[in-house]
Structures are given as C-alpha cells and as structure tokens.
SEFIPA-942393 format. One record per residue: residue number from 1; residue in one letter; x, y, z of N, C-alpha, C in turn. Coordinates in pm, whole numbers. Example, Ala and Ser with C-alpha at 12.3 -4.5 7.8 and 13.67 -1.06 7.14 Angstrom:
BEGIN
<rec k="1" r="A" n_east="1319" n_north="-569" n_up="780" ca_east="1230" ca_north="-450" ca_up="780" c_east="1320" c_north="-330" c_up="780"/>
<rec k="2" r="S" n_east="1285" n_north="-225" n_up="708" ca_east="1367" ca_north="-106" ca_up="714" c_east="1290" c_north="3" c_up="787"/>
# end
This chain:
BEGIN
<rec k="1" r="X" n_east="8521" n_north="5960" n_up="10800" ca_east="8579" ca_north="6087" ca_up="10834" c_east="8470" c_north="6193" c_up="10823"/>
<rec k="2" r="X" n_east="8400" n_north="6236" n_up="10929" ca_east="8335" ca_north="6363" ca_up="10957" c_east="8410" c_north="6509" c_up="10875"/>
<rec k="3" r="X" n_east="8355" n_north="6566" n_up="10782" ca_east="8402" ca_north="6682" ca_up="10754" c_east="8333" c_north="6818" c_up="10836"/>
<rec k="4" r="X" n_east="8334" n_north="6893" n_up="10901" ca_east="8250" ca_north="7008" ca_up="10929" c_east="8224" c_north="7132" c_up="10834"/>
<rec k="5" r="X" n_east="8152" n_north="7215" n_up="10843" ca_east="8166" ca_north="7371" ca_up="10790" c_east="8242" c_north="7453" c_up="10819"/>
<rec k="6" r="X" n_east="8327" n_north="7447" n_up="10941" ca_east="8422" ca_north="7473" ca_up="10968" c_east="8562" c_north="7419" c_up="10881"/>
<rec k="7" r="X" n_east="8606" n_north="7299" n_up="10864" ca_east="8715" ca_north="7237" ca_up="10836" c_east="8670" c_north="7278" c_up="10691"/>
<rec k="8" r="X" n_east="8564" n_north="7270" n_up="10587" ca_east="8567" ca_north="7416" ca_up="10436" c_east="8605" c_north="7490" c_up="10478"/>
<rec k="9" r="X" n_east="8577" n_north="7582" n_up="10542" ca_east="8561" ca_north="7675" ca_up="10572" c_east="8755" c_north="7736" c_up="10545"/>
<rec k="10" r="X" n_east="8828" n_north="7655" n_up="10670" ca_east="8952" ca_north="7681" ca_up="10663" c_east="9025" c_north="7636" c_up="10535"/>
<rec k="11" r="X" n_east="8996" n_north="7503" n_up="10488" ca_east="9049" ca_north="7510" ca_up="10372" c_east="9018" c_north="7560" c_up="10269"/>
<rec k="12" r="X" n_east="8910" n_north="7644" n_up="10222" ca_east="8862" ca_north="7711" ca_up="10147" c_east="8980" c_north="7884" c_up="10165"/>
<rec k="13" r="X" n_east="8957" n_north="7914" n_up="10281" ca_east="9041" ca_north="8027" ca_up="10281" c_east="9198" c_north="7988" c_up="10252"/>
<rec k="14" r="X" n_east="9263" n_north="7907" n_up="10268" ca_east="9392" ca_north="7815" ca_up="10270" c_east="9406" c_north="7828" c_up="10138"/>
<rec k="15" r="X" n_east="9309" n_north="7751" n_up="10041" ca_east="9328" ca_north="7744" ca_up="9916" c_east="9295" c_north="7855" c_up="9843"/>
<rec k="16" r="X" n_east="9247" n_north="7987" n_up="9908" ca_east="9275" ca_north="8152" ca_up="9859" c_east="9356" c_north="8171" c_up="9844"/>
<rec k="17" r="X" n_east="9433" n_north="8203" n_up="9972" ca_east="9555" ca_north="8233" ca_up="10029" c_east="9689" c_north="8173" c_up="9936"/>
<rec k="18" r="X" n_east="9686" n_north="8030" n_up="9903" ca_east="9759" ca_north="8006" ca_up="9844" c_east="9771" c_north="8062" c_up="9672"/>
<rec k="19" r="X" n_east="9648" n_north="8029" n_up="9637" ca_east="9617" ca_north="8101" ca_up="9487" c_east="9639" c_north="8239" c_up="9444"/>
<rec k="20" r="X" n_east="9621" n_north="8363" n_up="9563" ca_east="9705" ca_north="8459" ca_up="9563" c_east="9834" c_north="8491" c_up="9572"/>
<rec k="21" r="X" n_east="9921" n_north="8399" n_up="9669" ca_east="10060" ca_north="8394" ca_up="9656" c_east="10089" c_north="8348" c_up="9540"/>
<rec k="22" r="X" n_east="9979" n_north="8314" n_up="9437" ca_east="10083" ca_north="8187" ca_up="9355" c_east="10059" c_north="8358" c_up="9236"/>
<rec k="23" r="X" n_east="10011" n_north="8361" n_up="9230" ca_east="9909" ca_north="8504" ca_up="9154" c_east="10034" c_north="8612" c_up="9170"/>
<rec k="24" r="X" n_east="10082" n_north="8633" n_up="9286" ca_east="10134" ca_north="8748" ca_up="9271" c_east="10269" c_north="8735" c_up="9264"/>
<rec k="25" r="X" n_east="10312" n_north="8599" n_up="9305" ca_east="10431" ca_north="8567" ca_up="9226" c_east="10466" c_north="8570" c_up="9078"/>
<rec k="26" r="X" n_east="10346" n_north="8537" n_up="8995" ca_east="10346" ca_north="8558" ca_up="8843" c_east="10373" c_north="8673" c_up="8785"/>
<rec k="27" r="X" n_east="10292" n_north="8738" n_up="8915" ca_east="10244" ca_north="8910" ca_up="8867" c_east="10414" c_north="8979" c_up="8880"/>
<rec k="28" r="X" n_east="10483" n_north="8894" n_up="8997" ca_east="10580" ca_north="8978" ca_up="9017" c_east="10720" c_north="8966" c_up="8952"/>
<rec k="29" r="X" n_east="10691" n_north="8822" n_up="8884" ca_east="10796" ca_north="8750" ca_up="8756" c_east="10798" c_north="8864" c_up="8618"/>
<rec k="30" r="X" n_east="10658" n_north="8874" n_up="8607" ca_east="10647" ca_north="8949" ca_up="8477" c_east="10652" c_north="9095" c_up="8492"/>
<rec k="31" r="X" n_east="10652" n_north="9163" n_up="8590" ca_east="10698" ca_north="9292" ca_up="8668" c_east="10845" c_north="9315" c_up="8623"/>
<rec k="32" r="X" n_east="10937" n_north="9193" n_up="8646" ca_east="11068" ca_north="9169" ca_up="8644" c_east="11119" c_north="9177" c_up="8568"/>
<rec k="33" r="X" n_east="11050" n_north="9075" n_up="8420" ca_east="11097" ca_north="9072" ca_up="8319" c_east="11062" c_north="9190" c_up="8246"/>
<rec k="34" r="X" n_east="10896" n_north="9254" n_up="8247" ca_east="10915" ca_north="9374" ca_up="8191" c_east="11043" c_north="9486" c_up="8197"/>
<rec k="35" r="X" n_east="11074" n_north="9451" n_up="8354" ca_east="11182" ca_north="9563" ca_up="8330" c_east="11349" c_north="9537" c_up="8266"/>
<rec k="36" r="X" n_east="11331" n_north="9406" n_up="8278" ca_east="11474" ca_north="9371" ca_up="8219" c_east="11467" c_north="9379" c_up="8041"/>
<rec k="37" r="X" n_east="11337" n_north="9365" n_up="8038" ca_east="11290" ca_north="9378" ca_up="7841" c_east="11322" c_north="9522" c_up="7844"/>
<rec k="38" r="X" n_east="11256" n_north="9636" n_up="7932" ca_east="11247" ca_north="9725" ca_up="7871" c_east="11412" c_north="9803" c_up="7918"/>
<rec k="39" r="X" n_east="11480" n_north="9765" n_up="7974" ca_east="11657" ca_north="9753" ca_up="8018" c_east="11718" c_north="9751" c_up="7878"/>
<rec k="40" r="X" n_east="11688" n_north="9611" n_up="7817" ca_east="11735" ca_north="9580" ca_up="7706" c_east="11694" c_north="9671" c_up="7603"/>
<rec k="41" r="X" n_east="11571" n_north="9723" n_up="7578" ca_east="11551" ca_north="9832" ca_up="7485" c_east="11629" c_north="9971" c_up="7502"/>
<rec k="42" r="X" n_east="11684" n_north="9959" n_up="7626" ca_east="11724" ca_north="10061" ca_up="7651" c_east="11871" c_north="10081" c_up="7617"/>
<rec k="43" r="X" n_east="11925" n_north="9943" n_up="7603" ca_east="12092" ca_north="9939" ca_up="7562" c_east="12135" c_north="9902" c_up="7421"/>
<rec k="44" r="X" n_east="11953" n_north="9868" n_up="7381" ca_east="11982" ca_north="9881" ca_up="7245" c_east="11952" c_north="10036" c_up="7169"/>
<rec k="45" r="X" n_east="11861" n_north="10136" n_up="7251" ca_east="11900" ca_north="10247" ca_up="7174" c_east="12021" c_north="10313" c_up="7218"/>
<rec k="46" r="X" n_east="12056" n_north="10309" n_up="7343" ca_east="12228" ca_north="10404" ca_up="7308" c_east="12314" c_north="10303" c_up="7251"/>
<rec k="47" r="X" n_east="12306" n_north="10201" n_up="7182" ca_east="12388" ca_north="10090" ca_up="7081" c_east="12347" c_north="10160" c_up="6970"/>
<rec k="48" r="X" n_east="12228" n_north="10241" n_up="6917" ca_east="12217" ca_north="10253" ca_up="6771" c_east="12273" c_north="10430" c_up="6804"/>
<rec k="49" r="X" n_east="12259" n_north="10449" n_up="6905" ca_east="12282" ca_north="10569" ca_up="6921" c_east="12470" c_north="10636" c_up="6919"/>
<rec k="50" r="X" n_east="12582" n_north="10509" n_up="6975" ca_east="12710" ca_north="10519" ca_up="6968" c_east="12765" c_north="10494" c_up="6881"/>
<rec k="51" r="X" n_east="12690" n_north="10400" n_up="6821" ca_east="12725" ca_north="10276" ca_up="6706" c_east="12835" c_north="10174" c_up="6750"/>
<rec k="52" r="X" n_east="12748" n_north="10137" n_up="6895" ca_east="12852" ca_north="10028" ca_up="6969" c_east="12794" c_north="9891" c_up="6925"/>
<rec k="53" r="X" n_east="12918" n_north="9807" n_up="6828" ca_east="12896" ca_north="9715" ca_up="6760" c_east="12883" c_north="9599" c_up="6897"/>
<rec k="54" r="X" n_east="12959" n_north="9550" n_up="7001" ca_east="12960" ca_north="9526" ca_up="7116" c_east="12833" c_north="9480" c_up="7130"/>
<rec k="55" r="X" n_east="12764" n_north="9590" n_up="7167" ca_east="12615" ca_north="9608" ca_up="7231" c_east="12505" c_north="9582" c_up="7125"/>
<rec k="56" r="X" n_east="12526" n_north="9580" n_up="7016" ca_east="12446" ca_north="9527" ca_up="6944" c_east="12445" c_north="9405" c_up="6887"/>
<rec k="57" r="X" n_east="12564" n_north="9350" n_up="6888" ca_east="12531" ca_north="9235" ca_up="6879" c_east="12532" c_north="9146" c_up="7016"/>
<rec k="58" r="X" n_east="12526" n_north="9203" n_up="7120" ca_east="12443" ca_north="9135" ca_up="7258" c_east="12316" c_north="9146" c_up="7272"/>
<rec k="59" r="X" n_east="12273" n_north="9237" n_up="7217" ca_east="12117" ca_north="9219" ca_up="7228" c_east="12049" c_north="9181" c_up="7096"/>
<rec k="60" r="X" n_east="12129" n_north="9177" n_up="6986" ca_east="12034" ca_north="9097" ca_up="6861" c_east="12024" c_north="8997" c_up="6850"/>
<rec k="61" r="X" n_east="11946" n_north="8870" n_up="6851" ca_east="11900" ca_north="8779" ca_up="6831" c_east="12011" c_north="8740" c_up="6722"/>
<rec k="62" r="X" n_east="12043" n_north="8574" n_up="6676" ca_east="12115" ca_north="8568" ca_up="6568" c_east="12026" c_north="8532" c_up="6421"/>
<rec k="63" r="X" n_east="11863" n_north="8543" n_up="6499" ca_east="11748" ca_north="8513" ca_up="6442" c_east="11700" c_north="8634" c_up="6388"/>
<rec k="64" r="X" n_east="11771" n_north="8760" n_up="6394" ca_east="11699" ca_north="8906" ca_up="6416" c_east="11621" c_north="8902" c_up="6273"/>
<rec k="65" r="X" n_east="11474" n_north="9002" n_up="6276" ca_east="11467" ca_north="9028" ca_up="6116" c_east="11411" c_north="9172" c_up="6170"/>
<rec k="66" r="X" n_east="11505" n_north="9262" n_up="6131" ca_east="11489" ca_north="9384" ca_up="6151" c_east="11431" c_north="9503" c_up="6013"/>
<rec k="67" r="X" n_east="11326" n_north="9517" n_up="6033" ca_east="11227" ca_north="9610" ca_up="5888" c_east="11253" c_north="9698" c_up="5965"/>
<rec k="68" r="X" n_east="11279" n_north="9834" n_up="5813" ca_east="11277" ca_north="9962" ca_up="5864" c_east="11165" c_north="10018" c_up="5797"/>
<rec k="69" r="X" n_east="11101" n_north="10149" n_up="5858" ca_east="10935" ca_north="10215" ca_up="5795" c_east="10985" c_north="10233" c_up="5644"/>
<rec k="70" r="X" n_east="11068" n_north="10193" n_up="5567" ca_east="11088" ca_north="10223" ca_up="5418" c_east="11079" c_north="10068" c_up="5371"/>
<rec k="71" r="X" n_east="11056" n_north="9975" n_up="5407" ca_east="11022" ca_north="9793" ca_up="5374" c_east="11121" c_north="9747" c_up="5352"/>
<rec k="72" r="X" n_east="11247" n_north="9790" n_up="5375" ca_east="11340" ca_north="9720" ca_up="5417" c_east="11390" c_north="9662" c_up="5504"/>
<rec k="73" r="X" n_east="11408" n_north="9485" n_up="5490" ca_east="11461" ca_north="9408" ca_up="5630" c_east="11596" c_north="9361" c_up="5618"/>
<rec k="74" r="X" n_east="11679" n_north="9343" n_up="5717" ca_east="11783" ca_north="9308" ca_up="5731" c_east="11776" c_north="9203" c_up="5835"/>
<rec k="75" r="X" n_east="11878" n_north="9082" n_up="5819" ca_east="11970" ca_north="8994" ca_up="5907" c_east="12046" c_north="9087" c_up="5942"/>
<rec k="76" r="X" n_east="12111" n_north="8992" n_up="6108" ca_east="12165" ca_north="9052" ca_up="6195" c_east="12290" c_north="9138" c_up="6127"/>
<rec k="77" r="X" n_east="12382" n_north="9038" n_up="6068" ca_east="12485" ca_north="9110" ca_up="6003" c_east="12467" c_north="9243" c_up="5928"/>
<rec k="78" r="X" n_east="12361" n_north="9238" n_up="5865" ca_east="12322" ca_north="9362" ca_up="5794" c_east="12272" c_north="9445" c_up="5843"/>
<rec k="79" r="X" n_east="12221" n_north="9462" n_up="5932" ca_east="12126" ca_north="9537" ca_up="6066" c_east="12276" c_north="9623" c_up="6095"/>
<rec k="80" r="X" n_east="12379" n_north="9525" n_up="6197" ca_east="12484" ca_north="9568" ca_up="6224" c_east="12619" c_north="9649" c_up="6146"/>
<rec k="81" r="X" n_east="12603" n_north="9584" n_up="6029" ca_east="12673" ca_north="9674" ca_up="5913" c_east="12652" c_north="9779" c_up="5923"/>
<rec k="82" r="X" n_east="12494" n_north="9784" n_up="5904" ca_east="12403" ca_north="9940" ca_up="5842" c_east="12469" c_north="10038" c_up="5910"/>
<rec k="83" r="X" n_east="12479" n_north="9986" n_up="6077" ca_east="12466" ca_north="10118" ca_up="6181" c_east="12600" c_north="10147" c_up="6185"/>
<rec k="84" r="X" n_east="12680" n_north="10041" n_up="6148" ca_east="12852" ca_north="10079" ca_up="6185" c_east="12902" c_north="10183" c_up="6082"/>
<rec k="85" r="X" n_east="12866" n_north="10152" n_up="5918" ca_east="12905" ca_north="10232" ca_up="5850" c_east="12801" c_north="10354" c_up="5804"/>
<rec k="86" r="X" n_east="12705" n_north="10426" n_up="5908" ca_east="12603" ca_north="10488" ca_up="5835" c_east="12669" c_north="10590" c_up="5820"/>
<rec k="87" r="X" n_east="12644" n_north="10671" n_up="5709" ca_east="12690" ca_north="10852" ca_up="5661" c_east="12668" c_north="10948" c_up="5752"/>
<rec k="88" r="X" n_east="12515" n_north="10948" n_up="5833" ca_east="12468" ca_north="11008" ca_up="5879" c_east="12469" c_north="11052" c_up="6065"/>
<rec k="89" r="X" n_east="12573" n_north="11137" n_up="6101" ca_east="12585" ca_north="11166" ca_up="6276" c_east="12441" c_north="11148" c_up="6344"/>
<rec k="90" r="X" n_east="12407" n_north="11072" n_up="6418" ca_east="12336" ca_north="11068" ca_up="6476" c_east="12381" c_north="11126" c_up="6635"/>
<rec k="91" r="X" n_east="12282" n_north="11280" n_up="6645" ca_east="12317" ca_north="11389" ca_up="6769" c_east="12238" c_north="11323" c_up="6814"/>
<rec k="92" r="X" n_east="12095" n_north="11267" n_up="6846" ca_east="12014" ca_north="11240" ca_up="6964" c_east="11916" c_north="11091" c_up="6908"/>
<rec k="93" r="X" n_east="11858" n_north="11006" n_up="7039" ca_east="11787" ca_north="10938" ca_up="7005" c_east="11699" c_north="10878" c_up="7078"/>
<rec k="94" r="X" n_east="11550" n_north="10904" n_up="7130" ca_east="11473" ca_north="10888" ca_up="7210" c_east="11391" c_north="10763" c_up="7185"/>
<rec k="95" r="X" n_east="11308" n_north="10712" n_up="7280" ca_east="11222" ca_north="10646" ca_up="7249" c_east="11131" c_north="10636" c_up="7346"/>
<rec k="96" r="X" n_east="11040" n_north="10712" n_up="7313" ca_east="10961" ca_north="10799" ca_up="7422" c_east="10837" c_north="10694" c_up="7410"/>
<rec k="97" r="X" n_east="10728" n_north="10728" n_up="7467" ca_east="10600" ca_north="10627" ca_up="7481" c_east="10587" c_north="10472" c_up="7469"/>
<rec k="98" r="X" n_east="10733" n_north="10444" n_up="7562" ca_east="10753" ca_north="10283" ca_up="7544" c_east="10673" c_north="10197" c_up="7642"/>
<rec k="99" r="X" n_east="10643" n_north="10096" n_up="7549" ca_east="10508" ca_north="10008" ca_up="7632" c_east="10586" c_north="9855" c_up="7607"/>
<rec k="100" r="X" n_east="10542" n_north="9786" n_up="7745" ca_east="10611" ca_north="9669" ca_up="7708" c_east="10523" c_north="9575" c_up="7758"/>
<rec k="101" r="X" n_east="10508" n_north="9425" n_up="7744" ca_east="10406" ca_north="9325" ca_up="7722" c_east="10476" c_north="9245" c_up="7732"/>
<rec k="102" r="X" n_east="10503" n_north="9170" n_up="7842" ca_east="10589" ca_north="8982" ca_up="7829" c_east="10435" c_north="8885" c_up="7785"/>
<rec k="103" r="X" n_east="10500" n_north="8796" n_up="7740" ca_east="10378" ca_north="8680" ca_up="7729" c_east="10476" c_north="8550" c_up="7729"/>
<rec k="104" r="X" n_east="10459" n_north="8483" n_up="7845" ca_east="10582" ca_north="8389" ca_up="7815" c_east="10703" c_north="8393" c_up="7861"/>
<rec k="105" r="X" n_east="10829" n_north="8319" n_up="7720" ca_east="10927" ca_north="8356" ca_up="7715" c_east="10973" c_north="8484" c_up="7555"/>
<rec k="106" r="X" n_east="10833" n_north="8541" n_up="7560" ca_east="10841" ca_north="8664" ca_up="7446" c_east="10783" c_north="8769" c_up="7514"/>
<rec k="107" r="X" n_east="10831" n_north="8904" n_up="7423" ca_east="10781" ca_north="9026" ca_up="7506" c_east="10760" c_north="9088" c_up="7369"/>
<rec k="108" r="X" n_east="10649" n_north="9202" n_up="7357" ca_east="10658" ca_north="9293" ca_up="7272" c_east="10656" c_north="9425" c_up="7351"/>
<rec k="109" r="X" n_east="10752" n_north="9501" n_up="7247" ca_east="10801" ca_north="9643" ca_up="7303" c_east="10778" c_north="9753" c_up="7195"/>
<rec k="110" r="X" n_east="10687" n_north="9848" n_up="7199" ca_east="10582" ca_north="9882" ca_up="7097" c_east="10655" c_north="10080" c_up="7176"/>
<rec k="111" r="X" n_east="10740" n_north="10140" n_up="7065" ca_east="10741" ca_north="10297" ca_up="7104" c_east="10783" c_north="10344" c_up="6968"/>
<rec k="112" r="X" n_east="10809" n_north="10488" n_up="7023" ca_east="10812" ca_north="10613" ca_up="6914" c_east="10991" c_north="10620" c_up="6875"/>
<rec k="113" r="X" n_east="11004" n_north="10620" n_up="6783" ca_east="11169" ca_north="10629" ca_up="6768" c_east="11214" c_north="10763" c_up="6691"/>
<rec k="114" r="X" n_east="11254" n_north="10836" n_up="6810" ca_east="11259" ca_north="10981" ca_up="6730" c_east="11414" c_north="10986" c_up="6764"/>
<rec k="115" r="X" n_east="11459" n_north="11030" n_up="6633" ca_east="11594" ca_north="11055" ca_up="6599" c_east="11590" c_north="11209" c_up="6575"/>
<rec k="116" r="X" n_east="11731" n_north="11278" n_up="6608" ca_east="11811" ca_north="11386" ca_up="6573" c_east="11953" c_north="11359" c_up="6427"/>
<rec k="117" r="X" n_east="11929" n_north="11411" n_up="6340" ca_east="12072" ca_north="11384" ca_up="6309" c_east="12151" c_north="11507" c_up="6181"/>
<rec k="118" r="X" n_east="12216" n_north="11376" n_up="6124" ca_east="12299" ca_north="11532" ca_up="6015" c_east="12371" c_north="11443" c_up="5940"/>
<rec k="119" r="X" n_east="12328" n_north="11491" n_up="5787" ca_east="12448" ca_north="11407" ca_up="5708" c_east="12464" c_north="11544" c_up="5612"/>
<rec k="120" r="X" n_east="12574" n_north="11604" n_up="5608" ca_east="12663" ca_north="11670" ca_up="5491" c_east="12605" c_north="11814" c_up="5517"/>
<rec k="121" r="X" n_east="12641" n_north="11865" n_up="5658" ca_east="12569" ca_north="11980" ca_up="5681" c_east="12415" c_north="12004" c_up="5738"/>
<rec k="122" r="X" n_east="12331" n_north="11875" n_up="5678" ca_east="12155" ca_north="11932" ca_up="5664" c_east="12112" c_north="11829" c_up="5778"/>
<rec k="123" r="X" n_east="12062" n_north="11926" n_up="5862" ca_east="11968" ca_north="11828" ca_up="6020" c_east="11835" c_north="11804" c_up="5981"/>
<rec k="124" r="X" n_east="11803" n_north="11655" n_up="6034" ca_east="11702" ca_north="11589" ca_up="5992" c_east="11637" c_north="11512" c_up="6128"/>
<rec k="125" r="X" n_east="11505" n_north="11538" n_up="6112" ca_east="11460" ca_north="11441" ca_up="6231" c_east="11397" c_north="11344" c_up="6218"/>
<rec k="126" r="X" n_east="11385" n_north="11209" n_up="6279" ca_east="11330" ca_north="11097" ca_up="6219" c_east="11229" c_north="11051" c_up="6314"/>
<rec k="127" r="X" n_east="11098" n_north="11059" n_up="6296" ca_east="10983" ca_north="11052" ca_up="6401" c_east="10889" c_north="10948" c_up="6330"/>
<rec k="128" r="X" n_east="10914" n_north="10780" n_up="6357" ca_east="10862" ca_north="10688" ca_up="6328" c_east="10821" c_north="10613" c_up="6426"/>
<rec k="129" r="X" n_east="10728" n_north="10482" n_up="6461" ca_east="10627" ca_north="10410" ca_up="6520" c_east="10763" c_north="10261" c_up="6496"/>
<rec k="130" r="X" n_east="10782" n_north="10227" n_up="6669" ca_east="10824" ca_north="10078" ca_up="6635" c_east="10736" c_north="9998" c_up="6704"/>
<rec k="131" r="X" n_east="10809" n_north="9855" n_up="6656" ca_east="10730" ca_north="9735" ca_up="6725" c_east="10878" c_north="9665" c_up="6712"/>
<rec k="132" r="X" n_east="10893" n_north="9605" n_up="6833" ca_east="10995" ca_north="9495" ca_up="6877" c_east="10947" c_north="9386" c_up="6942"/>
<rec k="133" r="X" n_east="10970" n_north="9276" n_up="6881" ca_east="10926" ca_north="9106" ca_up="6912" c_east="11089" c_north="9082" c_up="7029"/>
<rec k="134" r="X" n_east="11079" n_north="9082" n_up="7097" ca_east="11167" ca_north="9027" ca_up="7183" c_east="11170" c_north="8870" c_up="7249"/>
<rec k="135" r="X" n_east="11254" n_north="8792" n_up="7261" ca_east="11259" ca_north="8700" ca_up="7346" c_east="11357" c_north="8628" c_up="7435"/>
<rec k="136" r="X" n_east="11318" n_north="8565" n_up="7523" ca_east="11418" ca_north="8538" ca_up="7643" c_east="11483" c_north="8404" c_up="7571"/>
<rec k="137" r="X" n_east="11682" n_north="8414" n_up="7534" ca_east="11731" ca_north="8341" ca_up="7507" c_east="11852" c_north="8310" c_up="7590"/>
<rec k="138" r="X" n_east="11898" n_north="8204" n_up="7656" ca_east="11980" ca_north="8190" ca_up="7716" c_east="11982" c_north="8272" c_up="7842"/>
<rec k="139" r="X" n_east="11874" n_north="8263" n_up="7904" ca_east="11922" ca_north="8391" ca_up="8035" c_east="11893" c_north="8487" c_up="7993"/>
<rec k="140" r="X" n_east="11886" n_north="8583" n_up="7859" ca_east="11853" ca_north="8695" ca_up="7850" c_east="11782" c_north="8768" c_up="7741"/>
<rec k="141" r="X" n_east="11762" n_north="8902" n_up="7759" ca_east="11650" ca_north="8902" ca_up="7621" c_east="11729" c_north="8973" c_up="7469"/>
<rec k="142" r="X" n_east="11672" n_north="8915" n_up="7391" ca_east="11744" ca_north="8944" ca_up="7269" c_east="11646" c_north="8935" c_up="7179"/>
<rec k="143" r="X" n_east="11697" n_north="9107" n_up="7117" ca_east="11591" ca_north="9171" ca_up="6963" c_east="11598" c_north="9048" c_up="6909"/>
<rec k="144" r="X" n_east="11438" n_north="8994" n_up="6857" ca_east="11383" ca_north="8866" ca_up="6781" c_east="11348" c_north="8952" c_up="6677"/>
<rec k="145" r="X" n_east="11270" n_north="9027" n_up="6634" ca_east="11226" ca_north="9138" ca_up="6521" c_east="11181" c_north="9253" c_up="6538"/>
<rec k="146" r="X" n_east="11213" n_north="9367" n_up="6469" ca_east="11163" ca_north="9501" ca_up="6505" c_east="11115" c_north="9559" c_up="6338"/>
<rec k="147" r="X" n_east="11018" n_north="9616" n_up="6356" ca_east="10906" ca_north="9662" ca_up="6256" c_east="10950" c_north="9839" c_up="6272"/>
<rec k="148" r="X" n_east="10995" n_north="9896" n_up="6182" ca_east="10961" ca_north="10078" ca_up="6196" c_east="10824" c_north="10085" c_up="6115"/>
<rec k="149" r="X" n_east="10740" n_north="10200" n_up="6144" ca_east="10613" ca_north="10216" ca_up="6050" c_east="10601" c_north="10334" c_up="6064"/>
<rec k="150" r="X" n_east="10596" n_north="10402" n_up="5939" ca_east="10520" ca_north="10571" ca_up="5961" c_east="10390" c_north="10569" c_up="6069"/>
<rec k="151" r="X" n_east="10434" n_north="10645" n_up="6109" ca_east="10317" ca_north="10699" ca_up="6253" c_east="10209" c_north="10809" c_up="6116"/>
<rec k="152" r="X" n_east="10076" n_north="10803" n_up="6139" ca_east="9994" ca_north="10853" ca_up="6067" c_east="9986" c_north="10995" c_up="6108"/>
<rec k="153" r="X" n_east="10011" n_north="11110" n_up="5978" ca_east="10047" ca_north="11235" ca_up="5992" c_east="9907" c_north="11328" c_up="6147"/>
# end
C-alpha cells in the first residue's frame, strides 16, 4: 500500500478536526455543568435565605459536612435544624464574587456570603469567605461540604 503526502496530509487535518470537536464538546459539558453547579448555589442561597426546609434538603448531600467561619461543623440534619429554628430574621442574602470549577463529577464553588439580618431589634451584617465542595449525585448536584472563613480585614 503506497501512502502519499497527500493521503498525511488529509488525515492529519481529519485527525485535527476530530480532536477539536472532541475538545469542545468537553469544553461545552463543563460550560453546562458549571452552570447547573452554580443554579444549585443559587437555590441553595434563597433556601438559607426562606428557610425552605424542601430546598435544602434537595440540594444537601446526605454526606454534607457543613463548617461555619466560627469552627463549627454540622451533619445534614443539623445544618438543617440550625436554619429552620434560627432566632435571627434574615432581611437579605447575597453571594456576590461566585467562581465555580467542575473537575469531574465534583465542582468547587468558592464566594463571598454577605448576609443582612436582625435578632431582638439590633441589625447585623455578616460578610464572610465560602468554599463549597459540590458533587454530581444521581443526576444532580448536591452540597458535599461548605467551609465559611473570615475574609482578612
């Protein structure tokens, strides 16, 4: 079988061609899932924000280990307790400078968690640094662990 410089030639571009489709299919999987991760971050803050028990336990992992910036961690149940019976009205709750990262079937979701609120008259604002370990379970993504950390003054 005679090969030419020609017949590389075409399969050389062939086997580009294909390696980019395969490329930007990846590119466009993880495009996808970023946004369905960062969806899910998003229904988990108006969940901490209503105190819709519902919605939080659809997006918590049953694996959750949730630390707050004071070194306290909670299981799911306790995570979910916390928010159902907290003292404190929570008026607003942002989470501004959110960055998200799939790797896999895990994502990390790394933002600012600034709270509005009020317990017994006195408004307080809560302006801390998260990190959320997320991962794809059953079809969908669900809080695996979330870290609060004082953001440095």
């Amino acid at each position: 079988m005679n090969v030419s410089r020609r017949d590389f030639a075409v399969a050389g571009t062939f086997a580009l061609g294909a390696s980019g489709l395969l490329l930007s299919g990846v590119a466009g999987a993880e495009a996808a899932d970023e946004a369905a991760v960062a969806q899910s971050v998003e229904i988990l803050r108006k969940a901490l924000l209503e105190a819709d028990k519902g919605k939080l336990e659809q997006v918590a992992s049953a694996q959750i280990s949730y630390g707050h910036s004071d070194g306290r961690v909670e299981t799911k149940e306790q995570f979910i307790n916390g928010v159902m019976t907290r003292k404190q009205v929570v008026k607003s709750l942002a989470f501004p400078e959110l960055k998200v990262a799939v790797v896999g079937n895990a994502a990390i979701a790394r933002h600012i968690y600034l709270a509005e609120s009020e317990l017994e008259g006195k408004a307080t604002t809560t302006r801390i640094g998260a990190l959320q370990v997320w991962q794809k379970q059953d079809g969908g993504w669900k809080l695996l662990a979330r870290q609060g950390f004082r953001l440095p003054a």
